[in-house]
N, C-alpha and C positions, 0 to 999 in steps of 0.2 A: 776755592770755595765750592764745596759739592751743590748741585741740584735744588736739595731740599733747602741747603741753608740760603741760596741765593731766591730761594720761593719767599723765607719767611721775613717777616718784618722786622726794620730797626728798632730799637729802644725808646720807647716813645715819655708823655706822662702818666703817672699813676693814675688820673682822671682818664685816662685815654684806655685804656683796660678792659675789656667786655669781660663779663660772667664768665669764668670758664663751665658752670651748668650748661650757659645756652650752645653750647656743643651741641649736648645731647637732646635738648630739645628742637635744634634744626634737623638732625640728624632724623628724627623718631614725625616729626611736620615741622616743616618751616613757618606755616601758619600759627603755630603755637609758639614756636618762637618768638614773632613778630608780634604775638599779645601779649605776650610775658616781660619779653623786652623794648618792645616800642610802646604800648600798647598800655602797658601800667597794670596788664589784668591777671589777674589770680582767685582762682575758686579750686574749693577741696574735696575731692571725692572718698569713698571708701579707700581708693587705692594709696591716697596722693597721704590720707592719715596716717596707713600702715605704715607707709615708709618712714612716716614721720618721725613713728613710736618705735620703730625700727633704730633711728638714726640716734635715739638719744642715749644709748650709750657712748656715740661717739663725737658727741656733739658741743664735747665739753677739752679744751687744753689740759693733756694731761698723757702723761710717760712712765711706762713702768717696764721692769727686766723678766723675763720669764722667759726659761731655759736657753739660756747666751742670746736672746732676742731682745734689744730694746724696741719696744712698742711706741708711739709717737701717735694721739688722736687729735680730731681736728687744729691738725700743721696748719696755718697758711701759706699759702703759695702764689708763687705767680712766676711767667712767664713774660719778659721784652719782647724774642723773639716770637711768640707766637700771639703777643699782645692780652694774654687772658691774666686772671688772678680769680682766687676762690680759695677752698678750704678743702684738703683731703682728708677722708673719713680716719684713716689708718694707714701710719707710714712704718715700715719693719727697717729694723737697719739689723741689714745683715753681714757678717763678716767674709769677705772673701779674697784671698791671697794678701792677706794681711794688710785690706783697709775694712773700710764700713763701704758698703753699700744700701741705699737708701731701694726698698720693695714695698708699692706702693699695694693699696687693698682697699678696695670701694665696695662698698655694702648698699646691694638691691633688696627691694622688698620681691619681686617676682621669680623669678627664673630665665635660663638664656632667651635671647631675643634672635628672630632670623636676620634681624638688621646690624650695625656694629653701632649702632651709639653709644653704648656704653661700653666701647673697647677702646671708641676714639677719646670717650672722656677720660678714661683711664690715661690713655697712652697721653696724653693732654699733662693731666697730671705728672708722667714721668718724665717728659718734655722740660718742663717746670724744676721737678727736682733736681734734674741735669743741670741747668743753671743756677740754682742755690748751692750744690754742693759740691758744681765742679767734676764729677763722677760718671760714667755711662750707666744708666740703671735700663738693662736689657729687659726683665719681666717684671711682671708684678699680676694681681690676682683679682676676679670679681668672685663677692662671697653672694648669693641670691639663697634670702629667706623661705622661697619653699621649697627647694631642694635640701636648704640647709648642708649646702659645699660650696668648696673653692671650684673656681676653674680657672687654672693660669694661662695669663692674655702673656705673648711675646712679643714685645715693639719689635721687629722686622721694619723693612724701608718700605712696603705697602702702604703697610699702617700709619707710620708717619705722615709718609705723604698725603694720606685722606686726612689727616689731622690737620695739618696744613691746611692743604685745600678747604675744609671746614671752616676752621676757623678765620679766612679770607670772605669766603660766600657770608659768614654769621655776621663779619666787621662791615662787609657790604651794606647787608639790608635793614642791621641798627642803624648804621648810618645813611639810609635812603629814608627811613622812616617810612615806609610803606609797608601794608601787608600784604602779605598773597592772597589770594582770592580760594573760599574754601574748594576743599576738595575730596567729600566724604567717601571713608573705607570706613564699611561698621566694626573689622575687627577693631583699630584704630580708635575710630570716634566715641564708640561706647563704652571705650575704659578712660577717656579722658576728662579730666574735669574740667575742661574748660567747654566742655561739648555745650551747655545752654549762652553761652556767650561768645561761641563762634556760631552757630546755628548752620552747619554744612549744609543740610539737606534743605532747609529754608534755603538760603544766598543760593544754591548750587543750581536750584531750581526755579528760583527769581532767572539767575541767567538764562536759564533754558529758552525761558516764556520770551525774553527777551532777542533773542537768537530768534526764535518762533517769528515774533512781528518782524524784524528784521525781513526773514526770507519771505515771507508775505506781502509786505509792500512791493518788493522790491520784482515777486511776480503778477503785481497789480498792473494792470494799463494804463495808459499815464490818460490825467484826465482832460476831457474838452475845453476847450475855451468857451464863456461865458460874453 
């Protein structure tokens, strides 16, 4: 048993399954994760709609052929070993040495991001297919709507293994039911929509104050007896 496979987890139940989304939401803040999936919370921003009207051509079960490609849109999926289940936008099955290979393609409203969360959710996703069809599925592609191009992601054993590893730290702190404590980046914060119901810059700076009387008493003189 290799490395990776003795990282990842047994077959557990269907109830037992995380989002495979909140990948990418641990990946991108843990915080956001922790509101989304502990947390119960969701609000919509300009970005969060794009994607939305983005996604609905794919948001619908449904397969078509076009040139020796069969096309496959929101597949369900899941994953034992890595405990996740979700829906991939678009799965390609491609022919190669005379099987089908399943090439998976997730559809972003933005463009490349300098972090990998949406490589890992990808690679998440091919993870997944490997176990439904029995097959290695080596690449597969993120399409981002303002570039309006593919760019092909290669599971490599990096990649994996942060998938892994994600997806343990994600089963962790679902299951700690705690959230993190904010921690504003404005690039970050001001494209999220969860940004008025995490309030970073409030909480971040309650701490401050806090921290503040901390070191203040503590270089206070201690007082007389009465």
């Amino acid at each position: 048993m290799s490395a990776l496979e003795s990282a990842s987890r047994p077959a557990g139940d269907e109830d037992d399954l995380i989002p495979l989304s909140a990948l990418q939401h641990y990946l991108f803040c843990p915080r956001q994760c922790a509101l989304i999936h502990v947390e119960r919370a969701w609000a919509e921003n300009r970005f969060t709609a794009e994607g939305r009207v983005m996604h609905e051509r794919t948001d619908r079960l449904h397969a078509e052929s076009r040139r020796g490609v069969r096309t496959l849109t929101a597949l369900p999926i899941r994953s034992s070993r890595l405990g996740v289940h979700g829906v991939a936008d678009a799965v390609e099955i491609h022919a190669a040495s005379g099987s089908d290979r399943p090439f998976p393609v997730d559809y972003k409203r933005g463009r490349p991001k300098e972090h990998r969360a949406d490589e890992v959710q990808l690679c998440a996703q091919a993870m997944a297919l490997e176990e439904m069809f029995g097959v290695q599925v080596p690449e597969g592609a993120l399409f981002y709507g303002e570039t309006r191009r593919r760019f092909p992601v290669a599971f490599d054993d990096p990649l994996r293994a942060l998938t892994v590893r994600i997806a343990q730290e994600v089963r962790a702190t679902i299951e700690s039911g705690a959230t993190p404590a904010p921690s504003y980046e404005r690039r970050k914060c001001e494209a999220c929509s969860l940004l008025d119901l995490c309030r970073p810059k409030v909480l971040s700076r309650r701490r401050d104050v806090a921290s503040w009387l901390r070191a203040s008493l503590e270089d206070e003189p201690p007082c007389e007896d009465t």
